[in-house]
VEXRO-750457 format. One record per residue (C-alpha): residue in three letters; x, y, z. Coordinates in nm, 4 decimals. Layout:
N
<pt rest="ala" u="X" v="Y" w="Z"/>
...
REM end
This chain:
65
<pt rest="unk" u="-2.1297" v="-10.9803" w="-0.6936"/>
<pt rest="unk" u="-2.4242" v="-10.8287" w="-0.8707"/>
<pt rest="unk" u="-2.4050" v="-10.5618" w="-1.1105"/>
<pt rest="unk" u="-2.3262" v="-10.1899" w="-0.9806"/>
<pt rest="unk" u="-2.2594" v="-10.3084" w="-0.6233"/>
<pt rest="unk" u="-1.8912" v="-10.2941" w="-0.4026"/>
<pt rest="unk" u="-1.7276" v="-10.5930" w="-0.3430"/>
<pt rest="unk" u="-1.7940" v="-10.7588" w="0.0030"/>
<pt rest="unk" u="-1.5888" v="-11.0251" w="0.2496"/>
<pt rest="unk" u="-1.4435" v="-11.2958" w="0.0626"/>
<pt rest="unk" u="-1.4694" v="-11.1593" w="-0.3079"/>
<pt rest="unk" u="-1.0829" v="-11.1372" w="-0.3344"/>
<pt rest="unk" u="-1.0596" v="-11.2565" w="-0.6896"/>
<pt rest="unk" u="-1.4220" v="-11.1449" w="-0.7977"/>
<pt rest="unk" u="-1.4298" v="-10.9559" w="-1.1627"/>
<pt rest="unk" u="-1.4677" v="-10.6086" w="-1.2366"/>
<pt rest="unk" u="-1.6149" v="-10.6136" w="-1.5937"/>
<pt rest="unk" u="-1.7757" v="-10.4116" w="-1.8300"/>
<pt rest="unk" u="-2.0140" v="-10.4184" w="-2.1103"/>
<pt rest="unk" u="-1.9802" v="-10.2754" w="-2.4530"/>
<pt rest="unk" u="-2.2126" v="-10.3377" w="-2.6792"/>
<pt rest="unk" u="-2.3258" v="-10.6710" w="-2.5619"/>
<pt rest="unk" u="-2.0060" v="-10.7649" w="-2.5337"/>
<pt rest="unk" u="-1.8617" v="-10.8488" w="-2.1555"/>
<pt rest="unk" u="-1.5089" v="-10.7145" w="-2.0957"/>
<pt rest="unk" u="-1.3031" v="-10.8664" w="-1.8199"/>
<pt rest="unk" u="-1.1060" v="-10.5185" w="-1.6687"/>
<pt rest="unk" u="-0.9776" v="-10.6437" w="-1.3457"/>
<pt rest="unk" u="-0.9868" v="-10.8699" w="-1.0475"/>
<pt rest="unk" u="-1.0586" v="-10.7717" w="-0.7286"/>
<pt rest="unk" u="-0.7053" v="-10.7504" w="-0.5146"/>
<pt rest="unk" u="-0.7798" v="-10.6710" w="-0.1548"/>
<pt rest="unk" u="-1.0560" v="-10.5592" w="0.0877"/>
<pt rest="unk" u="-1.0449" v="-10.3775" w="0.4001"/>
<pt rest="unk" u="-1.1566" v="-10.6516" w="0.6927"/>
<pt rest="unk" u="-1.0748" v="-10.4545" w="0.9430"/>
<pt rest="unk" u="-1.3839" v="-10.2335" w="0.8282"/>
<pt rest="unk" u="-1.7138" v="-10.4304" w="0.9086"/>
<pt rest="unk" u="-1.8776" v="-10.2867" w="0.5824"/>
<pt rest="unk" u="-1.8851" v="-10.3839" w="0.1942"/>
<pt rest="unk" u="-1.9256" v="-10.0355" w="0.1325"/>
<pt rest="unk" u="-1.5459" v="-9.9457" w="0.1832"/>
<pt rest="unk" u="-1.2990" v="-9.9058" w="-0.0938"/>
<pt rest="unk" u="-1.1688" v="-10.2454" w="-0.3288"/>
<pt rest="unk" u="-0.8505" v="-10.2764" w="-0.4891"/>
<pt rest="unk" u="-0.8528" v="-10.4045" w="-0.8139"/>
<pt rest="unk" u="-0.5497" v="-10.5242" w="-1.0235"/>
<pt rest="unk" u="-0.5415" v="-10.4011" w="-1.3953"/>
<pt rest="unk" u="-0.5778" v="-10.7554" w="-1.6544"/>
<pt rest="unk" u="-0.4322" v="-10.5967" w="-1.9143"/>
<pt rest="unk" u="-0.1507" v="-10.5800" w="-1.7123"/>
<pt rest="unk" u="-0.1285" v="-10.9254" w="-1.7569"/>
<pt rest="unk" u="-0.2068" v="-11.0484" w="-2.0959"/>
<pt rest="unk" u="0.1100" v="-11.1839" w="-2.2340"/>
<pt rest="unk" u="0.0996" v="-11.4269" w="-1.9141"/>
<pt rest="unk" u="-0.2650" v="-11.5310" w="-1.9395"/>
<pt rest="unk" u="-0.2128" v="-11.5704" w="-2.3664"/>
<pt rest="unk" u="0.0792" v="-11.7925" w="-2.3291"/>
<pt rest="unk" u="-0.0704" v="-11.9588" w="-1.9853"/>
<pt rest="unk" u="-0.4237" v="-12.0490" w="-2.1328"/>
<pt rest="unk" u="-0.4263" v="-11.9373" w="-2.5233"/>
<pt rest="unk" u="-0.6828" v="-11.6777" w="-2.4626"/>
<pt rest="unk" u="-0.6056" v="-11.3747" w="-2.6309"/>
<pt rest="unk" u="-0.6738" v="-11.0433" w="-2.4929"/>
<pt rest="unk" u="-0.7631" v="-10.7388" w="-2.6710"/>
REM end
């Protein structure tokens, strides 16, 4: 996915990050997409990371802030 695009078919799983002062934050991971629209220009669902850090900490010893 380039930067400030949608997601398209088959970018379940793609990132949603953000930069802060040349720093690149991970914020979420694309969930779902629409398929029965023919267009990447329809709404994504993205599930929250932070939502998960205790799991990813323990899982891979990354810490998230």
């Amino acid at each position: 996915t380039h930067p400030m695009t949608n997601t398209c078919h088959n970018d379940m799983g793609g990132p949603l990050m953000r930069e802060k002062n040349g720093v690149w934050y991970l914020y979420g991971l694309s969930a779902t997409k629409d398929y029965a629209v023919n267009s990447c220009s329809s709404a994504t669902i993205f599930t929250r990371v932070s939502s998960f850090c205790s799991n990813i900490a323990s899982t891979t010893g990354v810490k998230c802030i």
